[in-house]
Backbone as numpy.savetxt, mean C-alpha at the origin, in Angstrom:
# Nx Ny Nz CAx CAy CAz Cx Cy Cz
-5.09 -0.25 -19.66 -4.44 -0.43 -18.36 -4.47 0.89 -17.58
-4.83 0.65 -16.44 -4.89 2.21 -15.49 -3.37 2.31 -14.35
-2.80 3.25 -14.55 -1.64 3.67 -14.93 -1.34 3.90 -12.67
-2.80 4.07 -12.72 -3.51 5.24 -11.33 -3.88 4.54 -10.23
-3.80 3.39 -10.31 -4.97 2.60 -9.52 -3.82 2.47 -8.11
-4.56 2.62 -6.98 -3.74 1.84 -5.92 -4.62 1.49 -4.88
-4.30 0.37 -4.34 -4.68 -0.92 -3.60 -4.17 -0.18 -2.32
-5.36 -0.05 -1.22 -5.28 0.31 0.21 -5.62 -1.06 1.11
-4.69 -1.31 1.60 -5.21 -1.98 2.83 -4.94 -1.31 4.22
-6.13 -1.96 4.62 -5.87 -1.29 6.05 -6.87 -1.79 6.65
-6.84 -2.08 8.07 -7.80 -3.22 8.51 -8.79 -1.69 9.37
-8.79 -0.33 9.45 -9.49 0.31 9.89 -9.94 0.86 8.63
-11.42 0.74 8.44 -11.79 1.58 7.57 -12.18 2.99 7.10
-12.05 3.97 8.36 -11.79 4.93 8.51 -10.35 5.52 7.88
-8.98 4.53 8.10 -8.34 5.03 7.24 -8.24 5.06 5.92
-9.23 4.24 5.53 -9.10 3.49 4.15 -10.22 5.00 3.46
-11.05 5.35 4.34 -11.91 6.34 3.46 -11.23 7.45 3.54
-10.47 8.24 4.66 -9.73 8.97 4.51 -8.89 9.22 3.24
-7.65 8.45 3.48 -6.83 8.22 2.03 -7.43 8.08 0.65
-8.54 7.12 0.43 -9.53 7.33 -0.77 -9.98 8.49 -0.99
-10.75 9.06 -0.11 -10.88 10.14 -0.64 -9.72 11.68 -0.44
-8.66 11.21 -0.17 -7.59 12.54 -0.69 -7.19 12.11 -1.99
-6.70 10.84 -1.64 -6.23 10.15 -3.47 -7.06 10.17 -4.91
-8.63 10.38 -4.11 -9.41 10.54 -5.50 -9.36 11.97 -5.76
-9.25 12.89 -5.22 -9.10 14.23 -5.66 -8.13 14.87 -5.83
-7.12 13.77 -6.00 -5.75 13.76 -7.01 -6.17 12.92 -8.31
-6.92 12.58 -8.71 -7.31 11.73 -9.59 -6.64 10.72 -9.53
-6.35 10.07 -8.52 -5.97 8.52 -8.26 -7.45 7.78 -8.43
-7.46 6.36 -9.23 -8.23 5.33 -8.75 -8.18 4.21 -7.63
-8.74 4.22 -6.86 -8.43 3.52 -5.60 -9.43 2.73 -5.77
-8.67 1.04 -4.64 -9.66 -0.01 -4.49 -8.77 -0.25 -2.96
-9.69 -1.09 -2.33 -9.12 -0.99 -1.09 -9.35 -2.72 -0.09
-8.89 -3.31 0.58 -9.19 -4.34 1.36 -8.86 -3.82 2.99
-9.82 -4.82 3.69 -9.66 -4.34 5.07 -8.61 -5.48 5.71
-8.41 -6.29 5.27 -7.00 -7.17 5.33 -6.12 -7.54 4.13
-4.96 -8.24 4.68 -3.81 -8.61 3.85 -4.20 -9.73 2.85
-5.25 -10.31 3.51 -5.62 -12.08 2.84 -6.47 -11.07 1.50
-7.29 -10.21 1.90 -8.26 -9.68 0.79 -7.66 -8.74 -0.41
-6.53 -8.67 0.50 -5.49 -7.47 -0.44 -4.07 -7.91 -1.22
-4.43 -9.53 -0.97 -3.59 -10.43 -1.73 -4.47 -10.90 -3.25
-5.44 -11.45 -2.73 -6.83 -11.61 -3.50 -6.88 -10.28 -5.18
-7.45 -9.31 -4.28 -7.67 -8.47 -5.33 -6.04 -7.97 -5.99
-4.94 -8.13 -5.70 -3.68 -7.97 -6.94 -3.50 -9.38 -7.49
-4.02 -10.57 -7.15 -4.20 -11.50 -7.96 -5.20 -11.52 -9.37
-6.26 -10.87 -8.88 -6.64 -10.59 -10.36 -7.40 -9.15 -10.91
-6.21 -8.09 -10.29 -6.45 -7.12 -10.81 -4.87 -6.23 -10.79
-4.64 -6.81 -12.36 -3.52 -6.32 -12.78 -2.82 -4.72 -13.14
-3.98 -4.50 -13.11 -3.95 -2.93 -13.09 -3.23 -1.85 -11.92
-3.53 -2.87 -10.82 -2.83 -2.24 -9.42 -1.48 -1.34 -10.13
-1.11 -0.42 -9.54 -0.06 0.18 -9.91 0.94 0.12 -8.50
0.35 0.34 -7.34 1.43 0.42 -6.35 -0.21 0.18 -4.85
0.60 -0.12 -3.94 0.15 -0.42 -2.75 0.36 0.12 -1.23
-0.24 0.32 -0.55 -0.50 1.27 0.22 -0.65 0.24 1.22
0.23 -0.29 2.26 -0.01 -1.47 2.91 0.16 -1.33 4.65
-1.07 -1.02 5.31 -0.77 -1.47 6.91 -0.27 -1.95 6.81
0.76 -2.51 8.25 1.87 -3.02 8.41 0.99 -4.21 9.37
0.76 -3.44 10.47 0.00 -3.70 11.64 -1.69 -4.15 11.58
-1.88 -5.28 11.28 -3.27 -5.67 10.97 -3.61 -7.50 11.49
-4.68 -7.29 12.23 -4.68 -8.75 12.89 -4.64 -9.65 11.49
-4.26 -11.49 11.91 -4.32 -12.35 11.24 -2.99 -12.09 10.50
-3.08 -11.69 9.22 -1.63 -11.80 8.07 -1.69 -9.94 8.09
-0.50 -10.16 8.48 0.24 -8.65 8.79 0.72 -8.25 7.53
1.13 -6.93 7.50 1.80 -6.23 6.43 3.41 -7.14 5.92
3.51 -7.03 7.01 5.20 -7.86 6.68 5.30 -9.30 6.15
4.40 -9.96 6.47 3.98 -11.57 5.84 3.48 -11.29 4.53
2.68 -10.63 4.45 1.83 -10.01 2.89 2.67 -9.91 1.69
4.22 -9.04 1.94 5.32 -8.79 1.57 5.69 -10.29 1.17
6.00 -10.83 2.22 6.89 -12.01 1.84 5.99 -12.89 0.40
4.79 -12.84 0.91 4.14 -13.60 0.21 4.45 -13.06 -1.50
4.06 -12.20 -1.20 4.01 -11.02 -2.84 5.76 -11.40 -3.30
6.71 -11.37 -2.91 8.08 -11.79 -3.22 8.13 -12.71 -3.79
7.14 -13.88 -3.01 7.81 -15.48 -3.77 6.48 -15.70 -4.94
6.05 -14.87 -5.25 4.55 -14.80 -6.32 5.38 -13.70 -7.66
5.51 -14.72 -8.06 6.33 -14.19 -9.29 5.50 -13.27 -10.00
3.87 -13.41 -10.25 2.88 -12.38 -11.00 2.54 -10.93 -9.39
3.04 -10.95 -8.86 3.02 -10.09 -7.63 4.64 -9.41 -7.15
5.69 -10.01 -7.46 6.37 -9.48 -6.79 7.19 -8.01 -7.36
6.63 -7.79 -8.50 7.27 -6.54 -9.08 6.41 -5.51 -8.42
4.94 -5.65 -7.78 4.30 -5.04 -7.44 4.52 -3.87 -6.28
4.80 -2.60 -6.67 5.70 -1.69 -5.38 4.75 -1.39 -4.47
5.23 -1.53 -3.23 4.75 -1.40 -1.81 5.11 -0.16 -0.87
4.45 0.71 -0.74 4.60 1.81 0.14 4.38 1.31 1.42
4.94 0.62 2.80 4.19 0.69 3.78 4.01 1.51 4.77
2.51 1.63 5.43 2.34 2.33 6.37 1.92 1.96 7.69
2.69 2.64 8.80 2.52 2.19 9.94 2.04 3.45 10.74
1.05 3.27 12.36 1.25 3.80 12.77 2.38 3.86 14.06
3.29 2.90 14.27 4.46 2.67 14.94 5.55 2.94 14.52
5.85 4.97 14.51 6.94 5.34 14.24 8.00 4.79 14.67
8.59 3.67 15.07 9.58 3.40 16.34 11.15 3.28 15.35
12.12 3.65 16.33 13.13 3.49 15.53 13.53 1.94 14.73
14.05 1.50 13.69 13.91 0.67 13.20 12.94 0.30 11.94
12.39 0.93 12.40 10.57 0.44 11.42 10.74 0.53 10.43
11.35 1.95 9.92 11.02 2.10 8.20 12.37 0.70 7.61
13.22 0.63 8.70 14.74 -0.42 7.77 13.38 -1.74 7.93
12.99 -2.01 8.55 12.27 -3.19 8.98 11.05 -3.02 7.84
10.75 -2.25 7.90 9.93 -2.22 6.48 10.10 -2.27 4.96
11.53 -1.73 4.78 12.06 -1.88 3.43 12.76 -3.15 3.72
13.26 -3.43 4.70 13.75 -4.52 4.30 13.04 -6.19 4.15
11.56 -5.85 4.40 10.88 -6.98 4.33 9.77 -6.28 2.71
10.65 -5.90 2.30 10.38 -5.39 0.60 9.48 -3.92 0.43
9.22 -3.02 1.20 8.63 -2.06 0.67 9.64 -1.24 0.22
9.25 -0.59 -0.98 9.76 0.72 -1.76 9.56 2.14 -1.03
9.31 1.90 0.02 8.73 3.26 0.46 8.15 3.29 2.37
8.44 4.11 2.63 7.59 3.86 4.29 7.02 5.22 4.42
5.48 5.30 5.23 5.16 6.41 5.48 4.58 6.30 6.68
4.67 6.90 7.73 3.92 6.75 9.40 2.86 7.97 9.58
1.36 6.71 10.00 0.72 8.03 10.72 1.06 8.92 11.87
0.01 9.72 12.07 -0.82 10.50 10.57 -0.16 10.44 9.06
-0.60 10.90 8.24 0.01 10.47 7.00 0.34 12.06 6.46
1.32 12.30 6.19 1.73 13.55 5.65 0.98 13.86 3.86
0.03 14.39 3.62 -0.51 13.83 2.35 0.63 14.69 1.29
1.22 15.61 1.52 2.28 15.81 0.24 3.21 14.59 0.40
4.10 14.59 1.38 4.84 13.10 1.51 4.28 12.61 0.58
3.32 11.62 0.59 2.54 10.37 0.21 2.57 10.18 -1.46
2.20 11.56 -1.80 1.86 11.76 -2.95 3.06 11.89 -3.44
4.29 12.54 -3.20 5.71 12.32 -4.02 5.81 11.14 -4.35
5.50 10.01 -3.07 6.31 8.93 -3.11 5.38 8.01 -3.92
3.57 7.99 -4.10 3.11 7.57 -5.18 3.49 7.87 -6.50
3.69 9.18 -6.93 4.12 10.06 -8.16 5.36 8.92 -8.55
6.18 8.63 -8.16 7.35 7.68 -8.14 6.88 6.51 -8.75
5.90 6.01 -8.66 5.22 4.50 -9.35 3.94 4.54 -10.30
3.30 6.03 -9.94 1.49 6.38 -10.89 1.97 6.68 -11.55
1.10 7.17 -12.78 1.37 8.18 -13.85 -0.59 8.51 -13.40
-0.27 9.85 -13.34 -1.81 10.29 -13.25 -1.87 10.98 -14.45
-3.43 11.28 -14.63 -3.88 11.97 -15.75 -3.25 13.55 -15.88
């Protein structure tokens, strides 16, 4: 079981290579979807996920529906959720934990931030 792995979604893939590659040179293993539907998909059968890295803001099934979904999915809902937005607005992060993330982080992405608050759910090498 990989201890490391975390699941990026993000419907720009520019952010998705960004973050991959800071997280891999923390020795994180990363896998990534460019939506919520694809990033439901791959923690369905890849148990290994350790924690999730979830746009909020993404056409079709949003970050916050994604959540709900993962809640009532009993093999998904222990699954911890960092979300990230780029809509600092007041409210957001309660609006974000309270539609189940463990965590909120707003772009730009502070990469020490990020990494405390992964350290909290990885175990890296």
């Amino acid at each position: 079981m990989a201890d490391n792995k975390v699941l990026i979604v993000d419907d720009d893939n520019r952010n998705i290579f960004a973050l991959t590659a800071v997280l891999k040179a923390r020795g994180y293993q990363c896998v990534s979807a460019t939506g919520a539907e694809e990033g439901l998909e791959i923690l369905k059968n890849d148990s290994d996920i350790a924690v999730v890295l979830m746009d909020m803001m993404m056409p079709g099934l949003d970050g916050y529906e994604a959540m709900a979904i993962m809640r009532n999915n009993p093999e998904l809902k222990d699954v911890p959720v960092i979300a990230v937005t780029a809509q600092a607005m007041l409210g957001d992060k309660e609006r974000c934990l309270n539609a189940g993330a463990v965590g909120y982080i707003s772009k730009p992405i502070n990469v020490d931030e990020l990494i405390r608050m992964l350290n909290l759910y990885v175990l890296t090498e």
